[in-house]
N, C-alpha and C positions, 0 to 999 in steps of 0.2 A: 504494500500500500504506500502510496505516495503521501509527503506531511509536506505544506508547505512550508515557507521560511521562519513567519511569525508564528507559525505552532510548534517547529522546531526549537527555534529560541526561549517559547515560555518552557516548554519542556526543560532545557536545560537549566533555568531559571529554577526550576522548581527543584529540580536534582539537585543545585547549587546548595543549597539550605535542606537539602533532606542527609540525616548524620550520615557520613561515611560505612559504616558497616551493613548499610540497610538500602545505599544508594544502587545498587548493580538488582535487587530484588526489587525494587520500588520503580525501576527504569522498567522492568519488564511488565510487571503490571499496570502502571501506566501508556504504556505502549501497548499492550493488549486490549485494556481496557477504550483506549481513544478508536483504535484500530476495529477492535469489535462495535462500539459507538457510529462512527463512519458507516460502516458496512452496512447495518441496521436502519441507516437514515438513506441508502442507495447513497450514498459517496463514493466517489474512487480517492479521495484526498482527505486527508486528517487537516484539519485546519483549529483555529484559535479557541472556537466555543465546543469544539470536542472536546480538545484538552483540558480546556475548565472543568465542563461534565464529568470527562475520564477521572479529574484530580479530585472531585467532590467524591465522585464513588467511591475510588479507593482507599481515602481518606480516613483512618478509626473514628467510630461514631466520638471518642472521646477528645480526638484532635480538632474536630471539624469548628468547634467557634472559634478555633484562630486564624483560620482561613481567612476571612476577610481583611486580617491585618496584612498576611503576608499578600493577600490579592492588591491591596495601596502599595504597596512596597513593592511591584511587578509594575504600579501604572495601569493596575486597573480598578474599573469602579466596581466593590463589593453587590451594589445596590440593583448592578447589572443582573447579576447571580443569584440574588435574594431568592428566587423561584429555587433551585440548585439546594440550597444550603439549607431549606427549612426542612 
């Protein structure tokens, strides 16, 4: 499956700040998950509000209200994702 640029780069963004020892497992299911996402929606391309979706999914229920901090600190608007995160 093809990702474009700005879903590859949140992607890595997001890796960036997920701990090192959980980074290479966290890459796959996010990849999976965005990639399953797409496919689902007739996409042949992974783009920006997949990876959001993909990142909210895989997200532990007990991490998810900080998401929105780190979605300001990516440049993006939480309030976008509101649907996503509740």
């Amino acid at each position: 499956m093809n990702w474009n640029d700005a879903a590859q780069d949140l992607l890595n963004q997001i890796l960036s700040q997920t701990p090192r020892p959980v980074r290479g497992q966290t890459e796959a299911q996010l990849q999976g998950a965005a990639e399953a996402l797409a496919e689902q929606d007739g996409k042949n391309r992974v783009g920006v509000e997949t990876v959001i979706a993909a990142w909210v999914e895989v997200t532990p229920e007990t991490l998810r209200p900080d998401l929105p901090r780190l979605m300001e600190s990516f440049g993006l608007d939480p309030e976008e994702y509101r649907h996503l995160l509740e």
